[in-house]
N, C-alpha and C positions, 0 to 999 in steps of 0.2 A: 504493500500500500504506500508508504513511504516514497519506495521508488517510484509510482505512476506521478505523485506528488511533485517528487524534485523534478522530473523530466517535464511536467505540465509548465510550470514555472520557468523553466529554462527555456524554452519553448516562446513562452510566453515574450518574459523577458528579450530574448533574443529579434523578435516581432516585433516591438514596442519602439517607436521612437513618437513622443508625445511634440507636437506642432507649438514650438513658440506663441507665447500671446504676447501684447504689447504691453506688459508691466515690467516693472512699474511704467508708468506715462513718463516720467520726469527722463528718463532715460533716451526715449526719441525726441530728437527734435525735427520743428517745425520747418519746414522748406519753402511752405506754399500755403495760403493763406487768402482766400475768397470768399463771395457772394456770387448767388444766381439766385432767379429768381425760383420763389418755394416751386410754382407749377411743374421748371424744369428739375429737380431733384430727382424722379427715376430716370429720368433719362441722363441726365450726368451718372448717377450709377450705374445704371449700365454700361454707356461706353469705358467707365473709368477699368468696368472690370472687363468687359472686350478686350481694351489695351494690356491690360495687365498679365490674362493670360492664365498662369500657378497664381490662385489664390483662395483666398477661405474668404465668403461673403458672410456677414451675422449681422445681424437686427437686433438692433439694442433699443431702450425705450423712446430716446428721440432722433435718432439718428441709423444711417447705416455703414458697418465700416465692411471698407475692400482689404484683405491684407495679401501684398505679392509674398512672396515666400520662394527662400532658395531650395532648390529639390523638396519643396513642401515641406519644410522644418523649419529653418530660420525666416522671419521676417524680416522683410531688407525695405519695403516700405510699406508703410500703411495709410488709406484715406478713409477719413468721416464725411461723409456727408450727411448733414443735420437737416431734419422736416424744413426749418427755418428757411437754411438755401445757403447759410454756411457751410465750408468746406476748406479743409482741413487736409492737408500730404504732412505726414511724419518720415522722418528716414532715421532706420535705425543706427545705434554707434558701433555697430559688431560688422563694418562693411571694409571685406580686406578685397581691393581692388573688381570689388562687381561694378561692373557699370551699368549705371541707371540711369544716365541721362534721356533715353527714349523715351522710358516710363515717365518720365518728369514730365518732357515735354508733354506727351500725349495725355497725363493728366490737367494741363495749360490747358491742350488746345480741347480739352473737353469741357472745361470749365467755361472758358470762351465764347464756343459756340459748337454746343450739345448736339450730337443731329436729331430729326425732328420728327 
């Protein structure tokens, strides 16, 4: 019994690599910093997470965040976009030569002008 035990676990373990969240917040900083209008808020979501590509989408109580993710584990940026029409790029400080200038942009140019 024991042994089904340790090998379940090891198993288990071995499987497991648990997806970065973005805490603490103080940790990422800010990059990008908008307004749009409330109406357009899914549609900036949407595209945000079209460009982005690897990401985890969650629904929190007044906003929604995109987070890109390196091979799905590390977060390397994250965006809120808030009901309001605020909007929010964090870029995380664990970034050893990824580049993300694309995603930047293409968070810009959706903030910009969302398609329609």
């Amino acid at each position: 019994m024991l042994r089904h035990v340790a090998v379940a676990t090891l198993v288990g373990l071995a499987g497991c690599q648990a997806a970065q969240i973005r805490h603490p917040q103080a940790e990422f900083k800010i990059v990008s910093e908008s307004r749009v209008e409330a109406v357009k808020v899914g549609l900036v979501a949407d595209c945000i997470a079209d460009d982005f590509k690897t990401f985890k989408w969650s629904r929190r109580v007044d906003r929604t965040r995109i987070d890109l993710a390196d091979n799905a584990v590390q977060i390397t940026l994250s965006a809120d976009i808030f009901d309001s029409g605020r909007v929010v790029l964090y870029e995380s400080p664990n970034l050893f030569l990824i580049p993300l200038d694309a995603h930047k942009a293409a968070f810009e140019r959706c903030v910009k002008s969302p398609p329609p």
